[in-house]
VOGULUM-745993 format. One line per 2 residues: number of its first residue (from 1); their letters; for each residue x negated, y, z negated of N, C-alpha, C. Coordinates in steps of 0.1 Angstrom, whole numbers, plus 5000, padded with zeros to 4 digits. Each point is the difference from the previous one (the first is absolute). Layout:
NUM = a = X/Y/Z/X/Y/Z/X/Y/Z ~ ...
//
This chain:
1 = xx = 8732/3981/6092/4994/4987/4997/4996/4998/4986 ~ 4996/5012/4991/4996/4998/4990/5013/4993/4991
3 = xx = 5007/5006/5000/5012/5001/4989/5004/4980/5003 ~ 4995/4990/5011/5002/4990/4997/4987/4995/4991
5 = xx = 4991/5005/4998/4986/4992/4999/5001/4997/4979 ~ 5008/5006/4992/5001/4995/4993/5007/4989/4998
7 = xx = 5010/5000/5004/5010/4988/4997/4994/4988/5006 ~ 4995/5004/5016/4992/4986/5006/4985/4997/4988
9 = xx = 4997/5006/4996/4985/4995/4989/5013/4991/4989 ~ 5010/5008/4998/5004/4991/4983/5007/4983/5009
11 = xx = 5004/5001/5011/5006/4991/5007/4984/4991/5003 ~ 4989/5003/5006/4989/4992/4999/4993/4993/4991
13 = xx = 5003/5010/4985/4996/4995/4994/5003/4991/4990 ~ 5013/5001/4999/5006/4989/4993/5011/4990/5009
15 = xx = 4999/4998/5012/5005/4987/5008/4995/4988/4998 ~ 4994/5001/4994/4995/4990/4995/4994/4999/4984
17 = xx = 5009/5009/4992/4997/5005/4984/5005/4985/4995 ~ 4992/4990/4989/5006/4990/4992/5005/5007/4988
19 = xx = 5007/4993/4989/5006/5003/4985/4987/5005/4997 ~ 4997/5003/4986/4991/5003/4988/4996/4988/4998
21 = xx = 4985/4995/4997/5000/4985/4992/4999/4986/5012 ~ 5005/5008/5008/4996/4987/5008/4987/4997/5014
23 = xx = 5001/4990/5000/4986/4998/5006/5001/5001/5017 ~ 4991/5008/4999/4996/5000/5019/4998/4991/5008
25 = xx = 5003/4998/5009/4993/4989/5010/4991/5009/5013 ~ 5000/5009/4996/4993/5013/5014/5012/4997/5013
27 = xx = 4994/5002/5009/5007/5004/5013/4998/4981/5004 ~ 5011/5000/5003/5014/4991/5011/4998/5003/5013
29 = xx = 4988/4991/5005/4999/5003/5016/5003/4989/5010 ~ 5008/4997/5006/5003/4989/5008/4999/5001/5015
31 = xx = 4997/4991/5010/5005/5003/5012/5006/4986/5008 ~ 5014/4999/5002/5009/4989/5003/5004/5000/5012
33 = xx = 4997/4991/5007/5007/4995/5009/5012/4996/4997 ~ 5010/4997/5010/5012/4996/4999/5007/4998/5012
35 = xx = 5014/4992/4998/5009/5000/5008/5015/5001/4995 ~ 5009/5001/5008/5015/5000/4994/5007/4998/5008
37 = xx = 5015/5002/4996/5011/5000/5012/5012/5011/4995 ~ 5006/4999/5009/5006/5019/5000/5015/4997/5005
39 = xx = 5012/5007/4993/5015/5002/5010/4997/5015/5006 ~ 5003/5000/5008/4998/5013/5010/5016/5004/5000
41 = xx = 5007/5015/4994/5010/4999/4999/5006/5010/5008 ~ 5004/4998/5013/5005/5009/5011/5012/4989/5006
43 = xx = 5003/5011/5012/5010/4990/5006/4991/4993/5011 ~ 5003/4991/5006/4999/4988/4988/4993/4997/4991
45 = xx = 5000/4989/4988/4992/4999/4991/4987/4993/5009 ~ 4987/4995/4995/4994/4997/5004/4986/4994/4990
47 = xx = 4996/4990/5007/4991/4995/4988/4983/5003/5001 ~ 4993/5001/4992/4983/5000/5007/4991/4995/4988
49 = xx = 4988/5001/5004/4987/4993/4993/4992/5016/5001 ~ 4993/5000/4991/4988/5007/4997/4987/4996/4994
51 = xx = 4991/5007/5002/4985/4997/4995/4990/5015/4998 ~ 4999/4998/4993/4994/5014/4993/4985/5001/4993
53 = xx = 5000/5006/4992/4984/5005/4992/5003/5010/4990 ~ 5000/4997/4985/5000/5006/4990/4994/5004/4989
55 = xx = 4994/5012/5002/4990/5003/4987/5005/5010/4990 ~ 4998/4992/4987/5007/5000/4990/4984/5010/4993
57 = xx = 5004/5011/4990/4989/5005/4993/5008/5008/4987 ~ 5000/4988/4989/5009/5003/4987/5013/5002/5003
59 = xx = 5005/5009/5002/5015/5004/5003/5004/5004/5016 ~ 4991/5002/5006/5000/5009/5013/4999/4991/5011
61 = xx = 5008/4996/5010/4999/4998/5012/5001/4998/5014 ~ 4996/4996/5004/4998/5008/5020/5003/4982/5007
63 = xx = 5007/5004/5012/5005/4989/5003/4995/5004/5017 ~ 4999/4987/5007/4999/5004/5013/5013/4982/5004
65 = xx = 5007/5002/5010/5010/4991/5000/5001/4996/5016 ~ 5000/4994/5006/5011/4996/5015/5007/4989/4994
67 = xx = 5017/5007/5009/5008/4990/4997/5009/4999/5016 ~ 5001/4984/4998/5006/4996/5018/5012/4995/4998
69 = xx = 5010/5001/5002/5015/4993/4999/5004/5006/5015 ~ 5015/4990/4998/5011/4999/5011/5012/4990/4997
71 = xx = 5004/5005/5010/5015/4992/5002/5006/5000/5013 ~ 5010/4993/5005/5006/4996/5011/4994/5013/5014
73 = xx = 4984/4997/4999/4996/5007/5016/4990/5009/4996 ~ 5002/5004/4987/4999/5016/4997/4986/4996/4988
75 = xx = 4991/5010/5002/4986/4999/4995/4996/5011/4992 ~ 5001/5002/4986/4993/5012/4997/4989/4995/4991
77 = xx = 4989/5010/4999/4989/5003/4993/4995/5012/4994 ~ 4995/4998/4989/4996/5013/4992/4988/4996/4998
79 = xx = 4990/5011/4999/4985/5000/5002/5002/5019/4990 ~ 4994/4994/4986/4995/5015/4990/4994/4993/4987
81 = xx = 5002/5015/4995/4994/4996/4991/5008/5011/4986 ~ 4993/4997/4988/5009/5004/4990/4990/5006/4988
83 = xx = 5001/5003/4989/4994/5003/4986/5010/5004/4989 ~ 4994/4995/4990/5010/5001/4988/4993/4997/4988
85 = xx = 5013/4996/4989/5002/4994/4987/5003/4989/4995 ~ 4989/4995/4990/5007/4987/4990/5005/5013/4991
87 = xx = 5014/4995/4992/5005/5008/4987/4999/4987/4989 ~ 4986/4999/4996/4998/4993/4984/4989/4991/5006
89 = xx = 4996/4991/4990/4991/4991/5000/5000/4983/4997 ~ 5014/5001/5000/5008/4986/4999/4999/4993/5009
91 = xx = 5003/4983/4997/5000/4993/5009/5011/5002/5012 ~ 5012/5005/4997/5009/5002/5011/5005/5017/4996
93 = xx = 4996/5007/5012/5004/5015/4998/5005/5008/5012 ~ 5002/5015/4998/5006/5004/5009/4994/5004/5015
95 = xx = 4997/5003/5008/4991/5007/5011/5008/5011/5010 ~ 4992/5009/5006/5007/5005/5010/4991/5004/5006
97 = xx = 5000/5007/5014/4993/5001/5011/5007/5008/5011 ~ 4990/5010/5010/5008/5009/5006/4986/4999/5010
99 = xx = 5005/5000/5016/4990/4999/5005/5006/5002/5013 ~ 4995/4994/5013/5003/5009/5013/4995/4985/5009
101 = xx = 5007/5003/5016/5000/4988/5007/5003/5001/5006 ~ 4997/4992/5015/5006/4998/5014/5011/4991/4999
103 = xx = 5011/5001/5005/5009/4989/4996/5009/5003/5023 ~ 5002/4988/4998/5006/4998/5016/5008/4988/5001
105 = xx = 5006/4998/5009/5013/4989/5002/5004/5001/5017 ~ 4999/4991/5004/4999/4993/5014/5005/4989/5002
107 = xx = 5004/5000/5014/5004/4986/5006/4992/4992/5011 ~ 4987/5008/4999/4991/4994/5009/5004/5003/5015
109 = xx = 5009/5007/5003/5001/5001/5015/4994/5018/5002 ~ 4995/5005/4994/4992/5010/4996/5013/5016/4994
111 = xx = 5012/4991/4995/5008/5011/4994/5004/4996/4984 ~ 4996/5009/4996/4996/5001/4986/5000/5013/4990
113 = xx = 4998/5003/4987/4996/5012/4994/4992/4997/4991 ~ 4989/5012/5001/4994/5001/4990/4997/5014/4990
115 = xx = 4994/5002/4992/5004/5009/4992/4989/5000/4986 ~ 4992/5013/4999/4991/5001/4989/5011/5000/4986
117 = xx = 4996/4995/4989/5010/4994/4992/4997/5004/4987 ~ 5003/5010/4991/4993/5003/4984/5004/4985/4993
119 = xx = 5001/4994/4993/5000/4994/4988/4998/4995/4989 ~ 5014/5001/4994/5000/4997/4984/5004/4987/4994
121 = xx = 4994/4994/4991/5000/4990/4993/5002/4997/4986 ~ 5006/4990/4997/5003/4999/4979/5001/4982/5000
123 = xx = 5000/4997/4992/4999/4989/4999/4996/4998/4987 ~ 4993/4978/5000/4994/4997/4988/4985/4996/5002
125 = xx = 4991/4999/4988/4989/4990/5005/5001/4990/4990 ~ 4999/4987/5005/5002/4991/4991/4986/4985/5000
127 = xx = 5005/4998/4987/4985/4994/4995/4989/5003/5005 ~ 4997/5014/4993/4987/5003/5001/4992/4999/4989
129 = xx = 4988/4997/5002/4991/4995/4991/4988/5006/4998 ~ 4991/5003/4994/4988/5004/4999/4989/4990/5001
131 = xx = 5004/4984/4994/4991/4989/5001/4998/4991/5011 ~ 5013/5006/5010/5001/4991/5009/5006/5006/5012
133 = xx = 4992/5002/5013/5007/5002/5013/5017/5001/5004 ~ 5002/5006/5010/5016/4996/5006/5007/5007/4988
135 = xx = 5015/5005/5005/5008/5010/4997/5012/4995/5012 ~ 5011/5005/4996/5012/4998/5010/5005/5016/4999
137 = xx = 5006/5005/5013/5007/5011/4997/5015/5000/5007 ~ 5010/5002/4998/5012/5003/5005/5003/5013/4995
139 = xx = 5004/5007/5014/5006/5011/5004/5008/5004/5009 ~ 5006/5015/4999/5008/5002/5013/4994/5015/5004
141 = xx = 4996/4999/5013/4995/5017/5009/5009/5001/5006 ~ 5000/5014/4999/5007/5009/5012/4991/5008/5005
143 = xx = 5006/4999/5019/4991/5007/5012/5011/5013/5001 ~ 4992/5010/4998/5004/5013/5009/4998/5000/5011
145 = xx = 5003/4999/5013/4988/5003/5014/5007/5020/4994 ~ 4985/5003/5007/4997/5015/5006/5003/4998/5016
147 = xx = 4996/4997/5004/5006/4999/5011/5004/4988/5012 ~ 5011/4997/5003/5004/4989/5013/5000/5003/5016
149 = xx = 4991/4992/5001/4994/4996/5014/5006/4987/5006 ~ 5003/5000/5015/5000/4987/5003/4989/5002/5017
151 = xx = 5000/4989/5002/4993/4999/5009/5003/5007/5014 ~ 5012/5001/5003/5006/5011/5009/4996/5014/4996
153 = xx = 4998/4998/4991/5001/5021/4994/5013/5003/4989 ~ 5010/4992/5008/5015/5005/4993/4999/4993/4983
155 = xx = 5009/5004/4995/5002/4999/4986/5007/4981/5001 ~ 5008/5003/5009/5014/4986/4999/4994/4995/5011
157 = xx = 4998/4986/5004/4997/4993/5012/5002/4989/4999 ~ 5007/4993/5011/5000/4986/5002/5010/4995/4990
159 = xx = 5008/5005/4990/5002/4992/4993/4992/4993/4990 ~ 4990/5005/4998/4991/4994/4987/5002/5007/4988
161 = xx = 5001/4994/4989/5006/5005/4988/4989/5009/4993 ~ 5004/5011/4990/4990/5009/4997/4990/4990/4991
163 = xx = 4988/5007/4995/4995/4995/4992/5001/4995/4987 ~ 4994/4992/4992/5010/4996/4982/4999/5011/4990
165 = xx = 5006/5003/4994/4998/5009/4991/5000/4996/4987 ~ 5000/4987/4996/4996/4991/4988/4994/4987/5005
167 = xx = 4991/4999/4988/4997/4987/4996/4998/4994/4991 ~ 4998/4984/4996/5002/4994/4989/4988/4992/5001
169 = xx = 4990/4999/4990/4984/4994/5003/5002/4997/4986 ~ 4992/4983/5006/4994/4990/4990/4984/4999/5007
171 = xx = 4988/5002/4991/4988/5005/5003/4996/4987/4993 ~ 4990/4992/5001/4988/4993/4991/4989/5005/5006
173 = xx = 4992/5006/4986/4988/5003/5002/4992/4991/4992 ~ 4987/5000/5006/4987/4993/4997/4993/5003/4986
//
């Protein structure tokens, strides 16, 4: 454990290092509500809404998210959460995020799958401001499940399609 504890102090300490010469603003603390809408990209495609909570602290952020979509019958939702990076301090920059989540898909007749889900995220944040609330983010995650469940026990049931393994999110936060 030791042999990380250098690199994690030089990575702590300058994630948030400015140039030489220029002026501080201290710590970037935010906490945003939001909502968005999402392509869910499995067979079939599928569309959803989300609503979240995001606290932003200089470069660093932790996300807690539910997202509900569907298509012709078929209902999935994800319920996690995430942590990560702004890369700069511009008004439109890079982000990424890695985090973990319940994610499931059903037809309401109680045959479905669900599946604990790692995920990873990249994207943009856009018009962000220091003077003024609200930011936009577009991105695209990918779900791992660790493991698939369906409501029977079996892996394959009913005919319900596996879970998505991509998505495409437009966020507005507060």
């Amino acid at each position: 454990m030791h042999r990380f504890a250098l690199p994690l102090l030089f990575f702590v300490t300058t994630a948030g290092a400015q140039e030489q010469g220029t002026y501080s603003h201290g710590l970037d603390v935010r906490l945003m509500p939001g909502v968005g809408g999402a392509g869910l990209v499995s067979p079939p495609l599928a569309w959803g809404v989300s609503a979240g909570l995001a606290l932003q602290i200089s470069r660093f952020l932790l996300l807690g998210e539910g997202l509900l979509g569907g298509e012709r019958g078929y209902l999935t939702l994800f319920v996690g959460g995430a942590g990560g990076l702004l890369f700069g301090d511009a008004e439109n920059i890079p982000y990424a995020l890695i985090g973990s989540g319940i994610l499931a898909r059903g037809n309401g007749d109680n045959r479905g799958h669900s599946a604990v889900a790692l995920t990873a995220e990249v994207g943009a944040a856009l018009w962000r401001s220091r003077q003024r609330p609200g930011q936009i983010w577009f991105g695209v995650r990918g779900f791992v499940p660790l493991a698939d469940t369906s409501a029977s026990g079996d892996i394959v049931y009913g005919g319900v399609p596996r879970v998505p393994f991509l998505s495409i999110n437009l966020r507005f936060w507060l």
